[in-house]
C-alpha atoms as a printed R data frame, in Angstrom:
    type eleno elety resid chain resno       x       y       z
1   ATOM     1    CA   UNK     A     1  38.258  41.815 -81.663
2   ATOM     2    CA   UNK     A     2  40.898  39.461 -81.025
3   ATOM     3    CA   UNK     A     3  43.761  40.217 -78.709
4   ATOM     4    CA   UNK     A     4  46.674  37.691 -78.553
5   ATOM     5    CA   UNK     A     5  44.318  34.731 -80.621
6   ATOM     6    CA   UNK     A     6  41.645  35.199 -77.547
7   ATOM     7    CA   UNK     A     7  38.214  36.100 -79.012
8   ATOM     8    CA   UNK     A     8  37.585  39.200 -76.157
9   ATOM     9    CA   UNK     A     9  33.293  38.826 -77.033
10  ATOM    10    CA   UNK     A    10  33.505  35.311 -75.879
11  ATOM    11    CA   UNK     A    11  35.608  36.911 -72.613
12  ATOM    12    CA   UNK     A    12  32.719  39.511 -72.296
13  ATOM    13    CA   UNK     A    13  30.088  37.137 -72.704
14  ATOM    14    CA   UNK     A    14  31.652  34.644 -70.364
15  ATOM    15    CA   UNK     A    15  31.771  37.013 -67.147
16  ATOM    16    CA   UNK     A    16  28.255  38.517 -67.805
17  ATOM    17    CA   UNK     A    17  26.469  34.547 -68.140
18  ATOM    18    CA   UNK     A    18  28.648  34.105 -64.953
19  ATOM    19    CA   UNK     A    19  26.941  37.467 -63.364
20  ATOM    20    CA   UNK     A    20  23.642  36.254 -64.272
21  ATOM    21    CA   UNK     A    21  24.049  32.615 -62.348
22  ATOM    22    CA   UNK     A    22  25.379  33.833 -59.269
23  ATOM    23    CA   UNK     A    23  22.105  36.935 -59.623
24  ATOM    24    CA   UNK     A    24  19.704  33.932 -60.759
25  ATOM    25    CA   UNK     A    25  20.806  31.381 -57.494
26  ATOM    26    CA   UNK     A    26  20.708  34.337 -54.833
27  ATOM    27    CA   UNK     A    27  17.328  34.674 -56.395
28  ATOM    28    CA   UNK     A    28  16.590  31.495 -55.560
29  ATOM    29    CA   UNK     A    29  18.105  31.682 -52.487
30  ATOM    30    CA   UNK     A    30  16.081  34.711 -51.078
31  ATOM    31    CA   UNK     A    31  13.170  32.739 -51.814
32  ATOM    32    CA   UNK     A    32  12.549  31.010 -47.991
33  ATOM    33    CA   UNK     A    33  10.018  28.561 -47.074
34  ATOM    34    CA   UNK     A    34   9.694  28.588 -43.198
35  ATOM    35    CA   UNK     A    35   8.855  25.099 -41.583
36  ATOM    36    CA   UNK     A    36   6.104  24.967 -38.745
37  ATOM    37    CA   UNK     A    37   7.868  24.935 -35.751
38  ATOM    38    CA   UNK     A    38  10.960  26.607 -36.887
39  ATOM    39    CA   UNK     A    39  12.286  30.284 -37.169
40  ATOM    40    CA   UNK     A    40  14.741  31.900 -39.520
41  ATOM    41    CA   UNK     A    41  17.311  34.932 -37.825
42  ATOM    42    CA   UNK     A    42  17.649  37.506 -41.388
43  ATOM    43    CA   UNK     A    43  20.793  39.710 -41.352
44  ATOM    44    CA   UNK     A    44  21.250  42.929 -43.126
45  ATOM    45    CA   UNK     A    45  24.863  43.832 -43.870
46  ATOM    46    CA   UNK     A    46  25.802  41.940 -41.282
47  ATOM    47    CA   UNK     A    47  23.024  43.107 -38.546
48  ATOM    48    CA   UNK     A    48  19.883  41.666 -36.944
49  ATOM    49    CA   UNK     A    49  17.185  42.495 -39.523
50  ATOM    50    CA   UNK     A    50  14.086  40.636 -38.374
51  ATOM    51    CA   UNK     A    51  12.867  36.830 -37.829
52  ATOM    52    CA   UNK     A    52  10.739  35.049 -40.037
53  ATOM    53    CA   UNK     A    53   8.018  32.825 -38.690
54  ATOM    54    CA   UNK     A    54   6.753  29.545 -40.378
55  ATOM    55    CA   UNK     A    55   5.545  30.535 -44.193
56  ATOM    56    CA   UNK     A    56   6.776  31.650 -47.373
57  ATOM    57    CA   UNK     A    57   9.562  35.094 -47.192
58  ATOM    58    CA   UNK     A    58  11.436  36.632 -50.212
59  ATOM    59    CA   UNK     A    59  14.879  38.318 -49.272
60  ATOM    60    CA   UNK     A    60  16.886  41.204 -50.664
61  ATOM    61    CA   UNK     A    61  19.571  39.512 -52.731
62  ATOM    62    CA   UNK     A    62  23.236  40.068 -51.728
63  ATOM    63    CA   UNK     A    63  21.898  42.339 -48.626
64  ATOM    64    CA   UNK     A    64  19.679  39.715 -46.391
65  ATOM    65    CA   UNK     A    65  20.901  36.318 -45.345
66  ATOM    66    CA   UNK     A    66  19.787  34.025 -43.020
67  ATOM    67    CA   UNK     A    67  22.025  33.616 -40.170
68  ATOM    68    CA   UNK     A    68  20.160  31.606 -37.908
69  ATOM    69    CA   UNK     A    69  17.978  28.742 -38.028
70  ATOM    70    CA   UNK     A    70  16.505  27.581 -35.080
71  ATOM    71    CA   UNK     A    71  13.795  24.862 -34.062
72  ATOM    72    CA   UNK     A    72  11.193  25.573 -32.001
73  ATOM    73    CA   UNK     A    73  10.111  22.251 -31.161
74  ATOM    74    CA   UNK     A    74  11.041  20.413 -27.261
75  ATOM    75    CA   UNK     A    75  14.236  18.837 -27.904
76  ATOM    76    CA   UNK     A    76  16.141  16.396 -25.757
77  ATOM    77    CA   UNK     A    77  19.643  16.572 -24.737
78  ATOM    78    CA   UNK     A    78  22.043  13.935 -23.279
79  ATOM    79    CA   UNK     A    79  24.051  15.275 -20.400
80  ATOM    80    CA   UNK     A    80  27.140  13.396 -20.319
81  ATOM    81    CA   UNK     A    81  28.172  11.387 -17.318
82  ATOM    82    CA   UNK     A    82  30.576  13.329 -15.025
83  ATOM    83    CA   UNK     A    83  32.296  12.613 -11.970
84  ATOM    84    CA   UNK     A    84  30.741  14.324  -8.285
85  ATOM    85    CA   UNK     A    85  31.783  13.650  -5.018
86  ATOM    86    CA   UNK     A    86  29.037  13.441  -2.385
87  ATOM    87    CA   UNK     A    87  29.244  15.461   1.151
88  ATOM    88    CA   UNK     A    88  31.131  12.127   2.566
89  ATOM    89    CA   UNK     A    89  33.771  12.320   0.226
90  ATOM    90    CA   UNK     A    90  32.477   9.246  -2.062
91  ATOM    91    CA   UNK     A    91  33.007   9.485  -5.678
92  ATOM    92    CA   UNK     A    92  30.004   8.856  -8.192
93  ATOM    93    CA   UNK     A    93  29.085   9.347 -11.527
94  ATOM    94    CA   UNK     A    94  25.801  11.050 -12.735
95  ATOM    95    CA   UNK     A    95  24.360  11.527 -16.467
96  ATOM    96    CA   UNK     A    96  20.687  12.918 -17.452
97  ATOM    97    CA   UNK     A    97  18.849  14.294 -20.042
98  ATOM    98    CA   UNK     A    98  17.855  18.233 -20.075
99  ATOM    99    CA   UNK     A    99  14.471  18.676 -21.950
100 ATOM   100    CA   UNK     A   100  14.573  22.683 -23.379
101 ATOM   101    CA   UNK     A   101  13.040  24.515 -26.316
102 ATOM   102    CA   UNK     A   102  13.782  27.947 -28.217
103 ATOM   103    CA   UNK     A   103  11.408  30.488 -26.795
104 ATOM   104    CA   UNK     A   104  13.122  33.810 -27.987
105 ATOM   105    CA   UNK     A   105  15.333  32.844 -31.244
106 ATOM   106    CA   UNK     A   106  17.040  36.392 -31.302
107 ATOM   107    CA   UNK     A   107  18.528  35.669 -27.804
108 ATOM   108    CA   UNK     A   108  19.062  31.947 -28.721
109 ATOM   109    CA   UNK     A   109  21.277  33.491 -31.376
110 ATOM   110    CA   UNK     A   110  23.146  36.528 -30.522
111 ATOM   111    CA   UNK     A   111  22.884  35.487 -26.382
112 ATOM   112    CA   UNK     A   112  24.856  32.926 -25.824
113 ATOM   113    CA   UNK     A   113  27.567  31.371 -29.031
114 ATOM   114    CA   UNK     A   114  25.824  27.274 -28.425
115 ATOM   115    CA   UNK     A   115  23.084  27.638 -25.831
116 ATOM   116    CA   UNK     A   116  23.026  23.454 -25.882
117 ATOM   117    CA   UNK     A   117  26.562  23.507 -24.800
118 ATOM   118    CA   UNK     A   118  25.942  25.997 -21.949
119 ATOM   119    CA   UNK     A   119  23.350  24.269 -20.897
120 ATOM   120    CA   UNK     A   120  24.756  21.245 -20.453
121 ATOM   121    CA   UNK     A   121  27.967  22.765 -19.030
122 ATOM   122    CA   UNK     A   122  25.204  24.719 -16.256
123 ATOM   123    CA   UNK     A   123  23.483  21.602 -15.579
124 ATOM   124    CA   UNK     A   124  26.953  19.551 -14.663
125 ATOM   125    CA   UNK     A   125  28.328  22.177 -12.613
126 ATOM   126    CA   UNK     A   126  24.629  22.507 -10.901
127 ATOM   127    CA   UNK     A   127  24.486  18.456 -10.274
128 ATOM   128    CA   UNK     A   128  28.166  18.984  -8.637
129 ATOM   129    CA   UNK     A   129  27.401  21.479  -6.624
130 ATOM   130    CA   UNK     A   130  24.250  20.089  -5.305
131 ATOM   131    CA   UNK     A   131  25.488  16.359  -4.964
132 ATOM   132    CA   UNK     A   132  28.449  17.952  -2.536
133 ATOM   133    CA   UNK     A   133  25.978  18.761  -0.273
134 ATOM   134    CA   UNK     A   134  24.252  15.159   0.257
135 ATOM   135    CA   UNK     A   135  25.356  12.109   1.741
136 ATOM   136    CA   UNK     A   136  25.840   8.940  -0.863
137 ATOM   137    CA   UNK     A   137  22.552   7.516   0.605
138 ATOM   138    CA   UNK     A   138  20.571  10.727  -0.011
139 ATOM   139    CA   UNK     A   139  21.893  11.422  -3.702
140 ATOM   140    CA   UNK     A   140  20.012   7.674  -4.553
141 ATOM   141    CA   UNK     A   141  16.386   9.168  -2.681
142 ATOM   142    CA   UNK     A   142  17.126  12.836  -3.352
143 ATOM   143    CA   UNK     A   143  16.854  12.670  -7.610
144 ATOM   144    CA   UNK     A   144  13.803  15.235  -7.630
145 ATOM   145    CA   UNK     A   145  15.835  17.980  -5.367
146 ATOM   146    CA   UNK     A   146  18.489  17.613  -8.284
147 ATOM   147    CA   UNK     A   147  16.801  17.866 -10.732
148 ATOM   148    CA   UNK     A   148  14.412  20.774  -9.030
149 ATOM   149    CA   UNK     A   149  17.757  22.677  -8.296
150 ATOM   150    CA   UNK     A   150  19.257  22.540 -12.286
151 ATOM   151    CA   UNK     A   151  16.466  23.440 -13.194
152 ATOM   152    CA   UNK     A   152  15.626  26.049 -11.341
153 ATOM   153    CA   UNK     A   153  19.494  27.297 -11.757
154 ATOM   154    CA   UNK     A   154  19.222  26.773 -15.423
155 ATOM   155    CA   UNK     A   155  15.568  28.889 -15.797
156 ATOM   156    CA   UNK     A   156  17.836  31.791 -14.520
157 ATOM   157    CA   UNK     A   157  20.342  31.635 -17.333
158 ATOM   158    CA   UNK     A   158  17.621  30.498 -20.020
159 ATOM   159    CA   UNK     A   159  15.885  34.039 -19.592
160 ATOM   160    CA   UNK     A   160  19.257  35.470 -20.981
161 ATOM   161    CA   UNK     A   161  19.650  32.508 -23.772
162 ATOM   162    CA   UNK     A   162  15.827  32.772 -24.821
163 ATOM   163    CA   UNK     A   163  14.961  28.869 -23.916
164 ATOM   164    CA   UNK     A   164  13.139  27.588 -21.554
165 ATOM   165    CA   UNK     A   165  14.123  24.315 -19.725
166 ATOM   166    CA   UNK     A   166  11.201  22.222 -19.299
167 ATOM   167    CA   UNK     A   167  12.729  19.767 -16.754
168 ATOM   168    CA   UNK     A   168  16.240  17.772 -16.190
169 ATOM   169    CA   UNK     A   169  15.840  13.991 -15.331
170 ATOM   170    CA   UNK     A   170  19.169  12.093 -13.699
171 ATOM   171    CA   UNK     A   171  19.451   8.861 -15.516
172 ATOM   172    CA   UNK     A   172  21.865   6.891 -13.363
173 ATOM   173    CA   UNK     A   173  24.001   7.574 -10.322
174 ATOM   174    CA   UNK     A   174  26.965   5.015 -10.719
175 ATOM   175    CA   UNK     A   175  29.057   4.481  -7.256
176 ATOM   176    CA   UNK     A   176  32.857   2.688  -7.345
177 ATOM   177    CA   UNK     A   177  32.369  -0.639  -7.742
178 ATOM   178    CA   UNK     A   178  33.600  -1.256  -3.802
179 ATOM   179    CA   UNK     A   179  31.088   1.265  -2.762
180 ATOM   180    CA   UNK     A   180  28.139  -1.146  -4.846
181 ATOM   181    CA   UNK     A   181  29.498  -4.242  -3.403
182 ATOM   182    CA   UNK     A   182  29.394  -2.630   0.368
183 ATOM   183    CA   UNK     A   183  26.016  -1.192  -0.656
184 ATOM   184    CA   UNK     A   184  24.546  -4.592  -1.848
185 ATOM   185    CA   UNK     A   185  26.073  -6.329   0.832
186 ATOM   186    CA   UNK     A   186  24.194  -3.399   3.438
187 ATOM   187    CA   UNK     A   187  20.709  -4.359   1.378
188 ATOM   188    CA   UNK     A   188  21.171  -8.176   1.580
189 ATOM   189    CA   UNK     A   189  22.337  -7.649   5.569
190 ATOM   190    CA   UNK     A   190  18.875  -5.346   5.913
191 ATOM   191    CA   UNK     A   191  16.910  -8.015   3.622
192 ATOM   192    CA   UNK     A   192  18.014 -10.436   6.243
193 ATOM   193    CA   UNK     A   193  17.180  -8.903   9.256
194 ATOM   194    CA   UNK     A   194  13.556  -7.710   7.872
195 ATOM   195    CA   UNK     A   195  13.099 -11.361   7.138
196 ATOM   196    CA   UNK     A   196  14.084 -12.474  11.195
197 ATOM   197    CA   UNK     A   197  12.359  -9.830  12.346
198 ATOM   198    CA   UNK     A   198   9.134 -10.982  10.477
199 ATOM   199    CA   UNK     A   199   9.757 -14.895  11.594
200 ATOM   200    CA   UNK     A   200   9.891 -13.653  15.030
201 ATOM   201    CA   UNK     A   201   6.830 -11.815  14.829
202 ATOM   202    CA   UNK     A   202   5.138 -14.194  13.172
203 ATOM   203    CA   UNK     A   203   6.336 -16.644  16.150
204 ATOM   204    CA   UNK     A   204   4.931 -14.422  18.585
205 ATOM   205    CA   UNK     A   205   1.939 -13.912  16.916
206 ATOM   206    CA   UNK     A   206   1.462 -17.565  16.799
207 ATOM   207    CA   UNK     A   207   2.599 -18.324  20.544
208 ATOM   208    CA   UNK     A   208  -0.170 -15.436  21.322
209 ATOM   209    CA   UNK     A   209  -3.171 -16.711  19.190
210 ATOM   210    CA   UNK     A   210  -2.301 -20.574  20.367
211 ATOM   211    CA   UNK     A   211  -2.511 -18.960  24.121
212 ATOM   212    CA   UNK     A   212  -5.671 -16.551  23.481
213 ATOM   213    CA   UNK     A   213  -7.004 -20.302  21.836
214 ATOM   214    CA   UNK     A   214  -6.561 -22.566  24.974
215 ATOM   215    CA   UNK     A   215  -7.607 -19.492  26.857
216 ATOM   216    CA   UNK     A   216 -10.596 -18.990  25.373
217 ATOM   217    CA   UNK     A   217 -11.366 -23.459  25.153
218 ATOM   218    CA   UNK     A   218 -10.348 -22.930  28.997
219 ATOM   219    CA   UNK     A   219 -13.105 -20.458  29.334
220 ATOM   220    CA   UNK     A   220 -15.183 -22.225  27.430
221 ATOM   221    CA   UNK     A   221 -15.039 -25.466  29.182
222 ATOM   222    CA   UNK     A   222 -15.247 -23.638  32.755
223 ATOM   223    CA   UNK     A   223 -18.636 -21.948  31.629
224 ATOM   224    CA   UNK     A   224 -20.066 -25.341  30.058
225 ATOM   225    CA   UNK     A   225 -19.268 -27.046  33.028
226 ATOM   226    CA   UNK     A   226 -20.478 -24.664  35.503
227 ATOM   227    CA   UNK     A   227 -23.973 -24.529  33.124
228 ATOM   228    CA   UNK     A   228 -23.863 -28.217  32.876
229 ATOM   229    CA   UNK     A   229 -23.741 -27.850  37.196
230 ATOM   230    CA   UNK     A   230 -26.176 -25.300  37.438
231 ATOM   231    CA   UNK     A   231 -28.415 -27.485  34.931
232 ATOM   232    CA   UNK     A   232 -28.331 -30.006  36.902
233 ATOM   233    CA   UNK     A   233 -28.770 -28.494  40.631
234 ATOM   234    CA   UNK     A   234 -32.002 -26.488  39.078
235 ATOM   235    CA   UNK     A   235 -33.022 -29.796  37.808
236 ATOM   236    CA   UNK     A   236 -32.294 -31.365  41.337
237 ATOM   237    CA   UNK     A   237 -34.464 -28.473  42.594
238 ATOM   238    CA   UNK     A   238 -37.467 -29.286  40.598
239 ATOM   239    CA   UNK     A   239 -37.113 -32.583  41.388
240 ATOM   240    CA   UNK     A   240 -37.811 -32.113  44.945
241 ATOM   241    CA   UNK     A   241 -39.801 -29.585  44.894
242 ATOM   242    CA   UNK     A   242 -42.274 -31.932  42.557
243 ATOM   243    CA   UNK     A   243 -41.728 -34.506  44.911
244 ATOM   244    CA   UNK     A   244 -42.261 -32.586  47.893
245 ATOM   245    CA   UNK     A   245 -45.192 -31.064  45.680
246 ATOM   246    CA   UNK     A   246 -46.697 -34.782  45.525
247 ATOM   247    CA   UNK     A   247 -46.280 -35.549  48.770
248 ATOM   248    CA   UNK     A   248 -48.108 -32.562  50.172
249 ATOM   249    CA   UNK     A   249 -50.864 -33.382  47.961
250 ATOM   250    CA   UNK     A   250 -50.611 -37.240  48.931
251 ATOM   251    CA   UNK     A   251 -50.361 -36.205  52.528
252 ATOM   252    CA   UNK     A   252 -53.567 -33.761  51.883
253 ATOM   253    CA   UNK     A   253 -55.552 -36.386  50.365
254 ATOM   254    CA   UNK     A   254 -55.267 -38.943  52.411
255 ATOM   255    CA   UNK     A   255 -56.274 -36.439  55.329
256 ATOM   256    CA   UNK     A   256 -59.396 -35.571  53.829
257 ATOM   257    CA   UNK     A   257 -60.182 -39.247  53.120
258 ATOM   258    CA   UNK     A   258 -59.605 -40.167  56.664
259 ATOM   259    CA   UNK     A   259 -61.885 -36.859  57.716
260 ATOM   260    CA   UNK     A   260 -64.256 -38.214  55.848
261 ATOM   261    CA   UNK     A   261 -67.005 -40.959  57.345
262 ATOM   262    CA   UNK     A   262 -65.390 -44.513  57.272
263 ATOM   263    CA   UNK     A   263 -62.090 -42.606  56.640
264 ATOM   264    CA   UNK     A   264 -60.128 -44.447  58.984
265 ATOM   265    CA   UNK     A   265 -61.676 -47.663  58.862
266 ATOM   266    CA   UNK     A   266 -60.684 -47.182  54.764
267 ATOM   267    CA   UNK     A   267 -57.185 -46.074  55.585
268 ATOM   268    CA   UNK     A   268 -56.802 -49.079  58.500
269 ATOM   269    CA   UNK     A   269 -58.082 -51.840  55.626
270 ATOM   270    CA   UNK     A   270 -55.331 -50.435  52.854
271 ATOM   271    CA   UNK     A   271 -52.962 -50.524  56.298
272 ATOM   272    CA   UNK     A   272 -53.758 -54.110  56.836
273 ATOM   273    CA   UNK     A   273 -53.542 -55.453  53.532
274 ATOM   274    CA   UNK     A   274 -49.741 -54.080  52.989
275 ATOM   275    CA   UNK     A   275 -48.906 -54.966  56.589
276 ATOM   276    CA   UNK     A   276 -50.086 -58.894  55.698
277 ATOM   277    CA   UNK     A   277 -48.541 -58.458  52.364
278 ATOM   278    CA   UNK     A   278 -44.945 -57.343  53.598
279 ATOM   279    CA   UNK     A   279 -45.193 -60.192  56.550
280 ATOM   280    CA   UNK     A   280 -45.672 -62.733  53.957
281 ATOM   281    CA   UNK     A   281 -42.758 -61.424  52.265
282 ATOM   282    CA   UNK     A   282 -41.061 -61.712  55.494
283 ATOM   283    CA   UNK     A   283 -41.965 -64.998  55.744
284 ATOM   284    CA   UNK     A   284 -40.856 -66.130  52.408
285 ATOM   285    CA   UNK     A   285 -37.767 -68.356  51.608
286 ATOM   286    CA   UNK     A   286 -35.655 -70.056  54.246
287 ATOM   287    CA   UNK     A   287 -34.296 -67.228  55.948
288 ATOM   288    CA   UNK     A   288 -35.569 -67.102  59.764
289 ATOM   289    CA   UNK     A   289 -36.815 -63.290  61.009
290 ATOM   290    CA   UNK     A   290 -37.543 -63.029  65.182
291 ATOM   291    CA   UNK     A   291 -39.890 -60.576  65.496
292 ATOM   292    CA   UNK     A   292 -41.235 -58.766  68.865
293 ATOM   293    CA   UNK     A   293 -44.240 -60.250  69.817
294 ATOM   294    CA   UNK     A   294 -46.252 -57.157  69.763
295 ATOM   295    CA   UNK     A   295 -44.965 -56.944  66.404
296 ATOM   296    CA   UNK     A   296 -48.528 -58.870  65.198
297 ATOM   297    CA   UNK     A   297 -50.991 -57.275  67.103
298 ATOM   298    CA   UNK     A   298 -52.467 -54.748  64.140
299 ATOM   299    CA   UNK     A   299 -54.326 -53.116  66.107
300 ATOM   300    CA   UNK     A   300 -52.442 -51.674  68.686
301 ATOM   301    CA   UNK     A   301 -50.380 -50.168  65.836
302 ATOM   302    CA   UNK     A   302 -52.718 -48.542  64.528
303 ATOM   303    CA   UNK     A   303 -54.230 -47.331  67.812
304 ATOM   304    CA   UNK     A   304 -50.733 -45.522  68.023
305 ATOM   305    CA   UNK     A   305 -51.060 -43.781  64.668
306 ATOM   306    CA   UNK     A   306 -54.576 -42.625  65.790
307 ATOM   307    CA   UNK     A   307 -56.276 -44.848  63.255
308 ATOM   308    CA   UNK     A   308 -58.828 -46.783  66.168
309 ATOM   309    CA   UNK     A   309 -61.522 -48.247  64.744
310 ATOM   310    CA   UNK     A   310 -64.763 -47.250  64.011
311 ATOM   311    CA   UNK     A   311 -67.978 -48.390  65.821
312 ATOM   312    CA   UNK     A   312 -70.257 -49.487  62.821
C-alpha cells in the first residue's frame, strides 16, 4: 500500500523493529549484577520496591528501576576549611576529613537528598560551635574533644541518614598570620627561658657537687689525719709499754742475780768495769774534767747503792 509515494509496510515495520530495541535493551537493562560491597535501591512505579544485595537480580521491564546505588564500603570525605572564631575572639581556620559508611541504604536514599553534603555541613557547624567555646591555645591541645563532639553530634543525625560516622580527624588549625608570628615568637621566648632555667640549674648543681666534693676531701683528710694521730699515739703506747715491759724484766733479772750467791760481787765487777771504762773516756782528748775527789773511791759508791762486798 502506498500512500503519497511512502511504502506504509516499511512505516509498519519501522516502528515495530523500533519496539523491539527499546523491549530488547530494558531487557538487558533489568538484568543487574550487584558488586560486593554495594547495594542497589529498586523502584516500582515510582515507589520503594526492595534493595538488592551483592549478586545477580533480574527486574520487571518498564516497571522496576534502580534508583539508588550506594557503596557500602568506609569512604573518606574532605571537610573543607572554614573560618571559626575561638572563645577570645581570634579568627582561625579548620579543615578535616569525616570517615562514614552506608549502613541502612533505604534511609541513605529517601532520608536525607546528599547525606555527604549534610554531613559535612553538620560537621562545620559542630567544629564552630565547639571551637567558640575554647581559648586559641586550647583549640591546638583540644583536637580529640573536637573531633569526639562532631562525632558524637553527627552519630545523632546518621541514625536518621542510615550511615554511621566512624570518626572525624581535624587536619590543620591555621591562625592569622600575626597571631603565628606572636605565637612563634611566645615558643622561641619559652624555648629561651627553658634553656636559662636549665644553665642555672645545671650551675647550681655544679656549685653543689664541687661543695659536697671538697666537703667530703675535707672529711676525708680530717679522718686520715686523726687515724694517722691515733696510729701513731697507739704506736707511742706500745712503745713504752715494751720498754717499760723490758725494763721491768731487766730490773727483775738483775734482782734475782744479785739474790743469788756472788750476786753482788757479779753486779759490783760489771759496775767497775763501765765505771773505769767511762773515766777513761773522761780522760780522753785534751779537754780538762775536775772531778770531786770522792768521785774515785768505787767503793764507797757502791756501799751507797747497797752493793758492799762480799767476804769470800
Amino acid at each position: 500500500m502506498m500512500i503519497a509515494g511512502i511504502d506504509t509496510d516499511l512505516i509498519v515495520m519501522g516502528i515495530w523493529g523500533l519496539i523491539f530495541a527499546i523491549f530488547v535493551v530494558k531487557l538487558f537493562q533489568s538484568i543487574r549484577l550487584v558488586p560486593t560491597k554495594s547495594a542497589y535501591i529498586v523502584e516500582r512505579l515510582g515507589k520503594y520496591h526492595s534493595t538488592l544485595d551483592a549478586g545477580f537480580h533480574a527486574l520487571v521491564p518498564f516497571v522496576d528501576k534502580v534508583a539508588y546505588i550506594h557503596d557500602l564500603k568506609e569512604e573518606t570525605i574532605d571537610v573543607p576549611p572554614q573560618e571559626c572564631f575561638s572563645c577570645d575572639e581570634v579568627n582561625v581556620e579548620v579543615d578535616g576529613v569525616i570517615y562514614i559508611s552506608v549502613v541502612d541504604p533505604v534511609k541513605a536514599s529517601y532520608g536525607v537528598t546528599d547525606y555527604r553534603y549534610a554531613a559535612i555541613q553538620l560537621a562545620q557547624t559542630t567544629t564552630r560551635s565547639v571551637i567558640g567555646t575554647l581559648d586559641l591555645d586550647r583549640t591546638f591541645e583540644e583536637r580529640d574533644v573536637i573531633s569526639a563532639k562532631v562525632v558524637e553530634v553527627l552519630d545523632q543525625a546518621g541514625a536518621l541518614w542510615g550511615i554511621r560516622v566512624h570518626r572525624y580527624e581535624i587536619k590543620n588549625i591555621t591562625p592569622p598570620e600575626t597571631v603565628k608570628n606572636a605565637m612563634e615568637m611566645q615558643v622561641n621566648a619559652e624555648r629561651e627561658r627553658r634553656a636559662l632555667l636549665a644553665k642555672s640549674e645545671g650551675d647550681k648543681q655544679s656549685k653543689i657537687n664541687r661543695s659536697e666534693g671538697i666537703k667530703a676531701e675535707t672529711i676525708n683528710h680530717s679522718e686520715g689525719e686523726m687515724q694517722r694521730r691515733i696510729n701513731e699515739a697507739e704506736g707511742k703506747g706500745e712503745e713504752i709499754l715494751t720498754i717499760a715491759r723490758a725494763t721491768a724484766e731487766s730490773i727483775e733479772r738483775m734482782a734475782t742475780v744479785i739474790a743469788a750467791p756472788g750476786g753482788k760481787n757479779v753486779v759490783r765487777m760489771q759496775l767497775g768495769a763501765q765505771y773505769l771504762k767511762q773515766l777513761d773516756g773522761v780522760s780522753s782528748g785534751q779537754s780538762k774534767v775536775i772531778l770531786p775527789g770522792n768521785m774515785m773511791d768505787f767503793d764507797h759508791w757502791m756501799n751507797s747503792i747497797g752493793l758492799e762486798e762480799t767476804p769470800k
